[in-house]
C-alpha positions in Angstrom: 102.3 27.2 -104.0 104.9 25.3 -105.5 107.0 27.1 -108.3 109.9 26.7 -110.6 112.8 28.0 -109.3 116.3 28.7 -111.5 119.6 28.9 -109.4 121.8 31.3 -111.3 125.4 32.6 -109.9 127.2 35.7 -111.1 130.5 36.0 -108.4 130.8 39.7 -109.8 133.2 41.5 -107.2 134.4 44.3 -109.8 131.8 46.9 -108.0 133.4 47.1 -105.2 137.0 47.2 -103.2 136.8 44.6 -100.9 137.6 41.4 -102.7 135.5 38.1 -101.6 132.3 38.9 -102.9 133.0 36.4 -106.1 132.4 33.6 -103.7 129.1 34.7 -102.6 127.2 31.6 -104.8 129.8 29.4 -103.5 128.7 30.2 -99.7 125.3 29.9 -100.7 125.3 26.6 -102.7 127.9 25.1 -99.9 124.8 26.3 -97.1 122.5 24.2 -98.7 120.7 26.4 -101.0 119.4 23.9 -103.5 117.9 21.4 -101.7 116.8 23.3 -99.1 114.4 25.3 -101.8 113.7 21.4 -103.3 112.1 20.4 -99.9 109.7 23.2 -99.9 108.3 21.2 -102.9 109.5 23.6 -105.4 111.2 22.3 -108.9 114.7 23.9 -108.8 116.9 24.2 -111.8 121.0 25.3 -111.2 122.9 26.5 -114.4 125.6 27.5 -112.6 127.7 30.9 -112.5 127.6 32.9 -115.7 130.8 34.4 -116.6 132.8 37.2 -114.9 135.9 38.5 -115.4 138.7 39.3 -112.7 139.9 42.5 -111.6 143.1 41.2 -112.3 142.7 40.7 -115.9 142.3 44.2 -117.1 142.5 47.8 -116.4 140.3 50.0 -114.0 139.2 52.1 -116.9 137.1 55.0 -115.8 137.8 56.0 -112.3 134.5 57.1 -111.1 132.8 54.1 -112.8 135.6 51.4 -112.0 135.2 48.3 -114.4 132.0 50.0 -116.1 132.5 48.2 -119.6 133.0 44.6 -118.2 130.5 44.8 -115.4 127.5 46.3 -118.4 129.0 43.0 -120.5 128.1 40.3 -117.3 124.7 42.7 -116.7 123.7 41.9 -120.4 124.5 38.2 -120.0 122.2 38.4 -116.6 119.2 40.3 -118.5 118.7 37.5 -121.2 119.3 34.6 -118.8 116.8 36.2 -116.3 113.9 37.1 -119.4 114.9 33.7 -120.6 114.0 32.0 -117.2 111.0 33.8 -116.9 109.7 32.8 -120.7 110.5 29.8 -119.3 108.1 29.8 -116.2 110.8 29.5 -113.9 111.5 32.4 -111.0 114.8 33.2 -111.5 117.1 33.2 -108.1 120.6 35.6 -108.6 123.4 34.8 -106.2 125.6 37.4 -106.0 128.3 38.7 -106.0 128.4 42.6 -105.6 125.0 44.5 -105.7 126.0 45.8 -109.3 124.4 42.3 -110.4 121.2 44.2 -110.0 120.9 46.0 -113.1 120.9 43.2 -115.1 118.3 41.3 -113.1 116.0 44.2 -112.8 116.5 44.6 -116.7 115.9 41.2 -117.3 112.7 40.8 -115.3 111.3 44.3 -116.8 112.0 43.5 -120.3 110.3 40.1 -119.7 106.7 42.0 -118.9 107.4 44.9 -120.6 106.8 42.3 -123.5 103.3 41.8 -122.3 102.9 46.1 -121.3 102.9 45.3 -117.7 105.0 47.4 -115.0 106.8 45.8 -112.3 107.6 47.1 -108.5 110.9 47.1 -107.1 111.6 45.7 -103.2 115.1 47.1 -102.2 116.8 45.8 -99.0 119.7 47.3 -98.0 121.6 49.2 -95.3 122.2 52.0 -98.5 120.4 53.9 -101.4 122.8 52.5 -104.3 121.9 55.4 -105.7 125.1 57.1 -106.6 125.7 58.1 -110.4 129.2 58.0 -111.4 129.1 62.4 -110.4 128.3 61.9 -107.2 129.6 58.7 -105.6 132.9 59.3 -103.7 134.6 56.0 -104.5 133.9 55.0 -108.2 132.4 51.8 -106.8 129.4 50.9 -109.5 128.1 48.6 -106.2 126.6 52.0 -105.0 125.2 53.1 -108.7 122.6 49.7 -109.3 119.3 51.4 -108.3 120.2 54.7 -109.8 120.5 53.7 -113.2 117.4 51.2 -113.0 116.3 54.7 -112.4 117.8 56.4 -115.4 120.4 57.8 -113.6 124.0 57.2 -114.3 126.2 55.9 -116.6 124.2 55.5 -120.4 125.9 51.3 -120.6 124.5 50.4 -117.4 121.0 53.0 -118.3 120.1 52.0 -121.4 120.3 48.0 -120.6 118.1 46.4 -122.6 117.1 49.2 -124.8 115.0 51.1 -122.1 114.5 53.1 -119.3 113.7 53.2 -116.2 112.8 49.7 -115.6 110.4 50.4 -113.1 108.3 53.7 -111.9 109.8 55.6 -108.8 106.4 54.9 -107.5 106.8 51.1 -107.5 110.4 51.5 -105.7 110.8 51.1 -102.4 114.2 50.7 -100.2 113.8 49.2 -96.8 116.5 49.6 -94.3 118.1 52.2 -95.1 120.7 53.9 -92.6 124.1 54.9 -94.3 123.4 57.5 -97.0 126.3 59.6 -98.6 125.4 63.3 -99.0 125.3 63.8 -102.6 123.3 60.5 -102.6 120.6 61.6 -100.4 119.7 64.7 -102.8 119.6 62.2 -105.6 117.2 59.8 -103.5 114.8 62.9 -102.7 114.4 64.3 -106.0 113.5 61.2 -107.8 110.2 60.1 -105.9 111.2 56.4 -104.9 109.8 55.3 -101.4 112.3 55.1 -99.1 111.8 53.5 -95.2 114.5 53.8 -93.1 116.1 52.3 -89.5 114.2 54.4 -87.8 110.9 54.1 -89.5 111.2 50.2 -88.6 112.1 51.5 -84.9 109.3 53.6 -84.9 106.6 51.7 -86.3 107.5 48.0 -86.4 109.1 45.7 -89.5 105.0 44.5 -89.8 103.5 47.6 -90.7 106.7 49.2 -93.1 106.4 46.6 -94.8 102.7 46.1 -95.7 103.3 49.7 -96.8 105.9 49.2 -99.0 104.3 46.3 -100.6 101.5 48.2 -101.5 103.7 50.5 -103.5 105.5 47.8 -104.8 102.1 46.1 -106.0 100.5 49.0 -106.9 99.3 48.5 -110.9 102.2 45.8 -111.3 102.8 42.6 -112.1 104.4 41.5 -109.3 107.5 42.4 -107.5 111.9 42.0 -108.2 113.4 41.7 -104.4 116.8 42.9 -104.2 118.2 41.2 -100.9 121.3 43.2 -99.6 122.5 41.0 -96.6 123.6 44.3 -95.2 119.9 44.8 -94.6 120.5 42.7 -91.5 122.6 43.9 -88.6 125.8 42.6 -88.9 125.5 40.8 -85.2 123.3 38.3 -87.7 125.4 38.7 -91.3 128.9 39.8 -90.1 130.1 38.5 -93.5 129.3 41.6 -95.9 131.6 44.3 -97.6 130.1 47.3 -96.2 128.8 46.5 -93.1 126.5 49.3 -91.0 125.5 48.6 -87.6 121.7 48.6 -86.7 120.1 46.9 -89.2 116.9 44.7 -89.5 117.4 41.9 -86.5 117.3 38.3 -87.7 113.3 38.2 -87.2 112.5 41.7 -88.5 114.4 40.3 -91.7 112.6 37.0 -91.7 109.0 39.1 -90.9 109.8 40.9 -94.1 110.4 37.9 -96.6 107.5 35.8 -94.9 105.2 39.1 -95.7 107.1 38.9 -99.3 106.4 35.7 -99.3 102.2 36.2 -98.5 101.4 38.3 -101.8 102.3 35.1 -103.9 103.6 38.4 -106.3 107.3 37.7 -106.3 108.5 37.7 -109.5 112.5 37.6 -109.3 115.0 37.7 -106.5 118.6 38.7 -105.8 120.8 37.9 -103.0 124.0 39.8 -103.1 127.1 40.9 -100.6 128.0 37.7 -99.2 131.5 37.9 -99.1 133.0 34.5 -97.3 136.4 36.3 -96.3 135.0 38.4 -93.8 132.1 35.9 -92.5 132.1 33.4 -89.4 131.5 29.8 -90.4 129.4 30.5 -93.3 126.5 32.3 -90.8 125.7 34.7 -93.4 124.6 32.7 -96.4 123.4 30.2 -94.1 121.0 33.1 -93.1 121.0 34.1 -96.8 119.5 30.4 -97.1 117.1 30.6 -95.1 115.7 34.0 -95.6 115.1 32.7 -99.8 113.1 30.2 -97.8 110.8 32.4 -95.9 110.6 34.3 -99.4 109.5 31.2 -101.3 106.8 30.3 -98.7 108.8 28.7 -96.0 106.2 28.8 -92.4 106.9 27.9 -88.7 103.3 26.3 -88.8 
């Protein structure tokens, strides 16, 4: 089904230590990204990156929310662009950047539907929970804090984004993938009732049938569902260009298998690729996987 797709880049590194992660649209846009999503037969509209600031322009602030004022400033600018695009019929595509892009997304998209009292679900791929609140996370890094406060949890700025909370049920959340949990984390991902499948689920019972499980959560009494795409979701034999990279993730079918079955509901409503970070990559393999995997998300088939 053709659709209207909206390009938008935010090359936020201020979640994380690692620098490089600013230049995730770059790697993206430079693998082809737009006119790759144009022969699929899609309309695609790119407005470019929306502004960030640099780490080097201003002080850590807080340290166990580092940069928490300027990185709730570019979250607020990516929740009105995204409800914008959706009041606009277009799906809006987030390139990333550091995961922390997320709580503006997911703010954007539920504010947008919230509008008309609808729910939505929430798809999280990703080798962690990002479910740290500024107490428990052992860096400061707000990259591991985005799905806690869409949550609820965590620092009030990055909460209370756009005027609400939690942007989606626990029941409609679902992270897929998970293997590298910190302790304090883990307690927080067990009290508050999201749906987590991990490595070894996948092992155990196959990419297919975890995720026509978590889709069901994800579409249960929604709209339609935000996908979060980690590239750490993938084993970094596949995306060796990612901050935090944790061995044994989803292989380079079992994360295609995923999108495709994304990609079957027609219920997509948002998406978010984040963690590309060009520094640490091989010839641009891992956005040219991101690439393609926004393919098989948007309806790309082998037949």
């Amino acid at each position: 089904m053709a659709q209207k797709v909206r390009i938008i880049g935010v090359p936020m590194d201020l979640g994380q230590s690692r620098r490089g992660v600013d230049m995730g649209p770059s790697a993206l846009r430079g693998a082809g990204l737009h006119s790759a999503i144009k022969k699929l037969g899609h309309t695609v509209e790119d407005i470019g990156n929306l502004e960030v600031k640099q780490p080097e322009e201003m002080p850590v602030g807080e340290k166990r929310a580092k940069y928490l004022q300027e990185i709730a400033e570019t979250c607020r600018d990516i929740c009105k662009t995204v409800e914008k695009s959706l009041g606009e019929s277009f799906l809006p595509l987030v390139l990333g950047g550091d995961h922390s892009i997320a709580v503006g997304a997911a703010a954007g998209v539920a504010s947008h539907f919230r509008l008309q009292k609808k729910e939505i679900g929430y798809l999280w791929l990703d080798a962690h929970g990002d479910m740290n609140t500024p107490e428990s996370s052992p860096s400061g890094n707000i990259h591991g804090m985005p799905l806690a406060a869409i949550m609820g949890y965590g620092a009030t700025e990055l909460v209370e984004l756009g005027g609400f909370k939690p942007k989606a049920e626990p029941g409609n959340i679902v992270i897929v993938g998970a293997r590298d949990l910190d302790a304090q984390e883990r307690k927080i991902v067990k009290k508050s009732g999201v749906h987590v499948f991990t490595m070894r689920d996948i092992d155990e019972r196959g990419m297919r049938d975890v995720m026509s499980e978590a889709l069901k959560y994800a579409m249960d009494d929604t709209a339609g569902v935000a996908v979060s795409l980690d590239m750490d979701f993938v084993d970094p034999t596949d995306a060796p260009g990612v901050g935090t990279p944790v061995r044994g993730g989803a292989t380079y079918r079992e994360a295609h298998l995923a999108m495709e079955m994304i990609a079957d509901t027609e219920s997509m409503v948002s998406m978010e690729v984040v963690e590309i970070n060009p520094i640490l990559d091989e010839h641009n393999r891992t956005a040219l996987l991101g690439v393609e995997l926004v393919l098989s998300a948007l309806g790309q088939k082998i037949l």
